[in-house]
N, C-alpha and C positions, 0 to 999 in steps of 0.2 A: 592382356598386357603384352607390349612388345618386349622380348628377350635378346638383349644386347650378346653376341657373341664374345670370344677369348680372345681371339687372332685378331687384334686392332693394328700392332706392330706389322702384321703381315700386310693386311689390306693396304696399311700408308706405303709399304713398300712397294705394293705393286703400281700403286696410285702413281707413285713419283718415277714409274719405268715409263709408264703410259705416255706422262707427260715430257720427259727427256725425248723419247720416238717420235713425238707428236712435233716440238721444236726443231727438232735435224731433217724433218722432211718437210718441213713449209717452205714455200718459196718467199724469194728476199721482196720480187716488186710487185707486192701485194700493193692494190688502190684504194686501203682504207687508210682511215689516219690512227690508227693505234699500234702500238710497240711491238705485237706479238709476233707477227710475221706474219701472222698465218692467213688474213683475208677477208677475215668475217667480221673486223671492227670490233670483237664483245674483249679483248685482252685480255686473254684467257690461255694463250697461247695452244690453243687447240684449234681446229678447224670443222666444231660442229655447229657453231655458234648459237651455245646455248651458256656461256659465259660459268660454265661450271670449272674448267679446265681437264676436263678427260677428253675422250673421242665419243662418247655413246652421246645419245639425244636427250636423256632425261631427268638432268639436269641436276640431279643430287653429289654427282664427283666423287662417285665412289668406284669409277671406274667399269662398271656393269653397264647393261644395258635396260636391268629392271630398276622400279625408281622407291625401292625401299629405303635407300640408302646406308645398307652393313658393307657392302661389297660383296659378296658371297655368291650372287649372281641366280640365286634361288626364288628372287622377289620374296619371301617370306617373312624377310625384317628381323630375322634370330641372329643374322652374322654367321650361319653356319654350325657345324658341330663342334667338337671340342678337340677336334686331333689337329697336330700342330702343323701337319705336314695339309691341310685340305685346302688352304690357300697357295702356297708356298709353292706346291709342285705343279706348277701349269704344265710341264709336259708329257704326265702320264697321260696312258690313253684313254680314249673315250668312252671304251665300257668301263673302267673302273671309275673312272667320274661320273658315269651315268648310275653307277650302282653307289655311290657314296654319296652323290644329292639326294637319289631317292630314297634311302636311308631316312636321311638329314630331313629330306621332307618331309616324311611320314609321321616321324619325332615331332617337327615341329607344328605340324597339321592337330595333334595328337593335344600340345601343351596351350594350342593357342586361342580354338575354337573347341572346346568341349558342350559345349551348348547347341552348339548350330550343325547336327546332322548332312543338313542337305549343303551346307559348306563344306564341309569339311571331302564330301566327296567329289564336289566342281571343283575343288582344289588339287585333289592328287590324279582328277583322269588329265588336267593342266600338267602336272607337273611331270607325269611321266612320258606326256608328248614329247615335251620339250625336249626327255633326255636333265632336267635337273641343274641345267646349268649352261652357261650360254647365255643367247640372245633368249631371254621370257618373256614371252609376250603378256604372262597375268601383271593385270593392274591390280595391287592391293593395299588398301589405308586402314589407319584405326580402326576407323569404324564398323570396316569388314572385321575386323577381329575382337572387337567389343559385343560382352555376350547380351547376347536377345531378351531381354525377359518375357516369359512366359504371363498370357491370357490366363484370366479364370473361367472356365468355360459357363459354367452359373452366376447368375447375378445373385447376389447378398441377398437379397429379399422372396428369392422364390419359394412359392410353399411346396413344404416336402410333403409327399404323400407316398406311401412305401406300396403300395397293390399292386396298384398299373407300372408302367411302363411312360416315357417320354411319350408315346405314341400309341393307340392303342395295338397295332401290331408287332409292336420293338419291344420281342424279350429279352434284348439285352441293356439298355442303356435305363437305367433305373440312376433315379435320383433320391436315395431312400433314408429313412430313420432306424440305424443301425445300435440304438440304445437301449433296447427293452431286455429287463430282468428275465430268468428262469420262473420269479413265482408267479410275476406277472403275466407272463404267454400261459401259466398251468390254470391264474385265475378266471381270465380271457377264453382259452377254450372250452374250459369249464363253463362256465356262462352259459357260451354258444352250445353246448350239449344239455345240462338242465333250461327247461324251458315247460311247455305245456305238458308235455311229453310223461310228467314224473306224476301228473295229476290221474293221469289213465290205468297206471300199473297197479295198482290196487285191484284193479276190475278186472286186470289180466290175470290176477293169483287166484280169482274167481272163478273163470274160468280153465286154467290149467290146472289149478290146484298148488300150494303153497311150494311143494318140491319142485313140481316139473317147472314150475314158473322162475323160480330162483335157478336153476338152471339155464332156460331159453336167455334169461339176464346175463347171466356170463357167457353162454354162446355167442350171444352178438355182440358182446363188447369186443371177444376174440377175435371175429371176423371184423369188425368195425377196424380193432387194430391192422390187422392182416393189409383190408383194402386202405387204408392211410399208408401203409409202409409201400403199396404197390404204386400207388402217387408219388410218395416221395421220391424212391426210388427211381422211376422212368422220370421225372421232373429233370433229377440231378445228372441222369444220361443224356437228356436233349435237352440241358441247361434251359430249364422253362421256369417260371418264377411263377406261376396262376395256372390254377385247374383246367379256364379255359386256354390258356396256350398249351398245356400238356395233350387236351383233347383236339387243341388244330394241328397239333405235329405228329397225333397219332393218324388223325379221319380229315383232317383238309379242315377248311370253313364250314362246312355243316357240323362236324364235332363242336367245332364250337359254338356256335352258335344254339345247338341242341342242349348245350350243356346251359348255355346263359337261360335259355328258354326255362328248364328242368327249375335252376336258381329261382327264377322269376315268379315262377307258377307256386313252388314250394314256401318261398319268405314271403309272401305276399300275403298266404293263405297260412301261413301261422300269424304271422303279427295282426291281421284281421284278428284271430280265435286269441291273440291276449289281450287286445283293446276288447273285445265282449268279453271275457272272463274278469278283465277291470272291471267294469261297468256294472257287472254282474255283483260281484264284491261291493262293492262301493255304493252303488245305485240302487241295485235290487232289480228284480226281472218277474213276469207276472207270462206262467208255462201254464196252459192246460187248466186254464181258469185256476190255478192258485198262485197267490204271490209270494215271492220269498222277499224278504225284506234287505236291501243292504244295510252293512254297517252305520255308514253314514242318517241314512235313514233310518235305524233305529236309532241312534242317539239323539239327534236333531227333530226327527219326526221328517212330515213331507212339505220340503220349499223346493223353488224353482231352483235357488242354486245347488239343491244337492241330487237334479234329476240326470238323469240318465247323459242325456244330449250336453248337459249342463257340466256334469262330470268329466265326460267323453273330452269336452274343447278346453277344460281347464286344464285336463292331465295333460293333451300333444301341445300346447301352449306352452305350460310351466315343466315338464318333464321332459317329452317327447323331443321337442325342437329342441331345444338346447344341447342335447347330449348328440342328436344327430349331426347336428354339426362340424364336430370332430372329425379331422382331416386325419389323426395317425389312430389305429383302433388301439396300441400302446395307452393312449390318451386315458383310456375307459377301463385300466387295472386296477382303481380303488373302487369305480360302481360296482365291477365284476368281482371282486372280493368282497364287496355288501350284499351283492345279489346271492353270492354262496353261503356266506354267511346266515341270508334269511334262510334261503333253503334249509341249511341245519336249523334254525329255529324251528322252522315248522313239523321238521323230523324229530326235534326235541319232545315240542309240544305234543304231536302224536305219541309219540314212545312212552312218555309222562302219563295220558290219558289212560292207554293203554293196560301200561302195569298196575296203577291203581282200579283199571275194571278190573285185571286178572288177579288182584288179591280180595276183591269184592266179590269175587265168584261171576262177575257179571258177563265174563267172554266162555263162550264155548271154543271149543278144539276146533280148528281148523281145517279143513279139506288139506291131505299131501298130494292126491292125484286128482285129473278132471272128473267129473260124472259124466263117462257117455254113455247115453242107454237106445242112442237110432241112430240112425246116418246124419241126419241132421246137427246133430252137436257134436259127433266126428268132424264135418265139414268148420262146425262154430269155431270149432280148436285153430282154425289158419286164420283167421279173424285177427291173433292178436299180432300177427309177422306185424304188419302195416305201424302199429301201435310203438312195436321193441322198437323197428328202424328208426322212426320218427324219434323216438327218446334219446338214439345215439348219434344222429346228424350233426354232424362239424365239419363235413370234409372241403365245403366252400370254402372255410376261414384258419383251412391250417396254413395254404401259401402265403396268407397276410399276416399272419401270425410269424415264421419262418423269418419272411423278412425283413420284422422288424428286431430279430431276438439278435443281442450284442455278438453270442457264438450261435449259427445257426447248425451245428453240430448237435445243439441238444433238442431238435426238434423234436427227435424219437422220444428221448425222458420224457421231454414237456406232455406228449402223447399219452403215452402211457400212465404216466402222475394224473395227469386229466382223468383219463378212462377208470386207471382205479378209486379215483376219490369219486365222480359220478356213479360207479357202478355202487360203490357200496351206500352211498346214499338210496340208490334206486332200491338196491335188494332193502333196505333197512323199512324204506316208505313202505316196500311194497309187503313187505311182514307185519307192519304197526299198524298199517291202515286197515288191510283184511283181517287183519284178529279183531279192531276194538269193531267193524260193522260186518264182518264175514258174509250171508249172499244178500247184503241189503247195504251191500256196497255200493254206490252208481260208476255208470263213466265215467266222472268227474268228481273225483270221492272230495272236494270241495263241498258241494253242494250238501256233502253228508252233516258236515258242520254247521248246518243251520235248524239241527233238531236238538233237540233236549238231549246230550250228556248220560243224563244222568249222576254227576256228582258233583260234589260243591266249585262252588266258581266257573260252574260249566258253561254261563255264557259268557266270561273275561277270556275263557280261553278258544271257545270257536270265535268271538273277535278278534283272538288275538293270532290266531290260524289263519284267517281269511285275511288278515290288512296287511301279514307278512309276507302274503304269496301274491296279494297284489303288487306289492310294493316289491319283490322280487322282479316278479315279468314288467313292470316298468326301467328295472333297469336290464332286463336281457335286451329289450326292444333296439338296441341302438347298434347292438352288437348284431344280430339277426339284420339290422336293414343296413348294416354297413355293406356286406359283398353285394344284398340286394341293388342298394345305389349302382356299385362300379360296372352290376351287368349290366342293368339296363340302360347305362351311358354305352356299354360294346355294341349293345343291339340297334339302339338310333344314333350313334354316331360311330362308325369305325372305324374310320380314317381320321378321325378327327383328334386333337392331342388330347390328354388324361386330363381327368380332371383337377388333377393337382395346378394346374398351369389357367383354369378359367373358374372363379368366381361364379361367374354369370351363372354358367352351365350346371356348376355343384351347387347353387343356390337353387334354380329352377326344380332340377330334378330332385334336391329336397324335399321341397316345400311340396311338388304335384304328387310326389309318391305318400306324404304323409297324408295330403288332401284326401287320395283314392284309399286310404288305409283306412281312414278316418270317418268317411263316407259309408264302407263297406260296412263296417261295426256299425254303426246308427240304422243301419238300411236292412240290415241281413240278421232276423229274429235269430237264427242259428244256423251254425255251419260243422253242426260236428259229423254229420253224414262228407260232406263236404272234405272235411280235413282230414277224415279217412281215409278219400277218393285221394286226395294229394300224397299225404303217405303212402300209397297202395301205387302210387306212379311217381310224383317226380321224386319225392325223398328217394322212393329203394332205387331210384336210375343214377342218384347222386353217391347213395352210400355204396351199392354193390352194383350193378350192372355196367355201370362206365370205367369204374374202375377194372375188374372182371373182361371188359371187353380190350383194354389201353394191354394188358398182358396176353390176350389171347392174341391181339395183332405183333405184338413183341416186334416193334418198330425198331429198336435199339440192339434187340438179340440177348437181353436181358433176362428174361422168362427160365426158371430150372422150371422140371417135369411137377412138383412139388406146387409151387405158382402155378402150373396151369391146370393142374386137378383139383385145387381149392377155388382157379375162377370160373371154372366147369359148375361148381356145387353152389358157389354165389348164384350164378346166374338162375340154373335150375330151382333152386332154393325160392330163389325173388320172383321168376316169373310164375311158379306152379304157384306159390301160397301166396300172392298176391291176385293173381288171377281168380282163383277160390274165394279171398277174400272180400274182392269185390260182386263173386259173386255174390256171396252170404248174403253181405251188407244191401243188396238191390231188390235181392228177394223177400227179405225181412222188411225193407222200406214198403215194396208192392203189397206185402202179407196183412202189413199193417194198414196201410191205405186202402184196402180191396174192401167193397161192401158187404157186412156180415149178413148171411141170411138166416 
């Protein structure tokens, strides 16, 4: 808005000096035909002929030579400042009218344009050219001084997807879903940490023995926490929003890329091992010339729609697809609090079995420590590292997690609430499972639920064990392929924008990642030697070795002495018993495979 100065009385006075000087010095035989004298025809009595009646050229007769028209001679259109004397006294000198317009200008620069920046300072390197006062040469109208409104720089309808980034190399410029609850990120990671994982640890207590094994269990939650906090941390010093930007601002583009690979190799080869452990439940599976019967298939008996292949494309159809879908993994905090949910059923169910063996007398005492009696089962004992890590994997899905949570200050709680409600689940399975089958446990103490009980309603409730843990890993599935999706859009496209911004792209790489998910399960009799292999490398390079290695390079300068003799012991830790482990695993496979003579 233009701001009409005080000094109105003053300006008309000067006005009407102008024009008296202007009269007494024109000559009388002027050759126009108008009254004024002065030569220029416009009767004006001036002789600029711009018919205003002053001397200046721009035509507003306020006696200035700027064409605001206040007089004040600032061009700025305010009239000036509010002292009485800033018109009045024309013959102070020129620094002190130099230093009361710029004043004046500043003030008025300050009142007039509060919107427009880059105005506001082509205005006063103007104004103090000039000196402030005088001939000014700025041209300025409304419109210059009429504020800007401001662009939205997103369009209303863009889809928000909080992982990526605008771009896949811009950690900064996130367009995100800043609404997600405390319970919901705790139900969310939880998810992402129970998974196949909780089905093995029975067979771990088997091996270690009930103590040592409740033990290694809270060992690696510790550390699981530990290398989470060392993520975060270095995350929030190179302001990095994803695992892999944290790993390209520690190692360049091979870090990240290494790490997308790790992701790739690891969710690929789990959700493989839940679509056959579906399948398995559901379908039934026929090992070593016996078959075990699915549920489905024993209520129903054997039809085409309840085979295996048959099961397999109803569930990624009617489950699978749909949930994958979901653009915010927020989206997925009531599946993820049904899939935790199940889980406590199934630890119910157990526990329940359980006590009723152990007042039946039907459970013997359980191993506290391993039985090693050679070198060989000293060796067995690293077998289960691969096993723990795998059970405590989230560290893909805490940045995604992070930035969707409303305060991302409570990432640590969210952490920790996770790790302890998982871990106590784990120790709980892994006590109920190994007392009610002790060493006639399997890997898979699922599979233990398809023998006779032993007590009333003993088959309502291994039915009712197995359809809750299938129906559990079909809803972790979505959560697990969520970061899967976002790598491998980094790895074949990485210049290319996120997939929050292309349809096409998030549609394609759905549907072919489920294809190959899908395929693999129908094709691959079993993968549990396999998913060992995977544990035993990319899990423990996700959970401990990359983290471990981001503080050993302490890019940031962040690392105490403390941090770096815990990433010392990660590392050692993962490399020595996992190397071991796969040894075990390769020599037991050969031992068993070798021709008996």
């Amino acid at each position: 808005m233009i701001k009409l100065g005080d000094d109105d009385d003053d300006d008309d006075d000067d006005d009407d000096d102008d024009d008296d000087d202007d009269n007494d010095d024109d000559d009388d035989d002027d050759d126009d035909d108008d009254d004024d004298s002065d030569g220029d025809g416009d009767g004006d009595g001036d002789d600029d002929g711009d018919g205003d009646g002053d001397d200046d050229d721009d035509g507003d007769g306020d006696g200035d030579d700027d064409d605001d028209g206040d007089g004040d001679g600032d061009g700025d259109g305010d009239g000036g400042d509010d002292d009485d004397d800033d018109d009045d006294d024309d013959d102070d000198d020129d620094d002190d009218d130099d230093d009361d317009d710029d004043d004046d200008d500043d003030d008025d620069d300050d009142d007039d344009d509060d919107d427009d920046d880059d105005d506001d300072d082509d205005d006063d390197d103007d104004d103090d050219d000039d000196g402030g006062g005088g001939a000014c040469n700025l041209k300025m109208t409304i419109g210059d001084v009429a504020p800007i409104p401001r662009r939205n720089s997103s369009s209303s309808d863009e889809i928000v997807a909080p992982l990526l980034p605008k771009s896949q190399g811009d950690e900064v410029a996130y367009d995100e879903f800043n609404g997600a609850s405390f319970s919901g990120a705790v139900f969310n990671l939880a998810t992402t940490i129970i998974g196949a994982g909780i089905m093995a640890l029975p067979a771990t207590m088997k091996i270690l023995g009930l103590g040592l094994g409740i033990t290694m269990i809270i060992v690696m939650a510790f550390l699981t926490d530990a290398s989470i906090e060392f993520l975060l941390r270095f995350s929030k010093a190179g302001k990095n929003r994803s695992y892999g930007g944290l790993m390209g601002g520690s190692f360049g583009n091979p870090g990240r890329i290494l790490l997308q690979v790790a992701v790739l190799v690891n969710n690929i080869g789990v959700l493989i091992v839940y679509m056959i452990i579906i399948g398995d439940v559901l379908a039934g599976k026929t090992e070593d010339g016996i078959h075990h019967f699915g549920v489905l298939e024993g209520w129903f008996g054997h039809h085409w729609w309840n085979g295996r292949a048959a099961i397999l494309l109803i569930t990624t159809l009617g489950v699978f697809a749909p949930l994958a879908c979901f653009k915010r993994i927020d989206s997925l905090k009531f599946t993820s609090a049904l899939s935790v949910a199940l889980a406590v059923v199934f630890l119910i169910i157990t526990a329940g079995i359980s006590i009723m063996k152990l007042i039946s007398g039907g459970v013997a005492m359980p191993r506290l420590l391993p039985d090693v009696t050679d070198l060989t089962s000293f060796w067995n004992l690293f077998t289960v590292v691969p096993v723990l890590v795998t059970a405590f994997i989230c560290h893909y899905n805490v940045h995604s997690i992070q930035n969707e949570l409303e305060d991302a200050s409570q990432i640590r709680p969210v952490v920790r609430s996770a790790l302890m409600l998982c871990s106590s689940v784990y120790i709980m399975t892994s006590i109920f499972g190994f007392l009610l089958f002790g060493d006639d446990t399997l890997d898979d103490v699922l599979a233990n639920f398809d023998t006779d009980l032993g007590i009333p309603f003993g088959s309502i409730l291994n039915d009712a064990v197995r359809v809750s843990y299938a129906l559990h890993l079909m809803l972790v599935f979505p959560i697990v392929f969520y970061p899967l999706r976002i790598n491998i859009d980094g790895l074949l496209f990485p210049s290319a924008r996120s997939l929050s911004t292309s349809n096409v792209r998030f549609g394609c790489l759905t549907a072919g990642l489920i294809s190959v998910i899908f395929l693999g399960a129908n094709f691959i009799p079993s993968i549990w030697d396999a998913f060992q292999f995977t544990g035993a490398t990319a899990a423990v390079c996700l959970g401990f070795i990359f983290p471990a290695s981001i503080i050993l390079k302490d890019r940031h300068g962040k690392a105490t002495n403390r941090d770096t003799t815990l990433a010392i012991f990660m590392i050692v830790l993962a490399v020595l018993s996992n190397a071991i482990a796969i040894y075990s695993d390769a020599y037991a496979l050969f031992k068993k495979n070798a021709p008996r003579e």
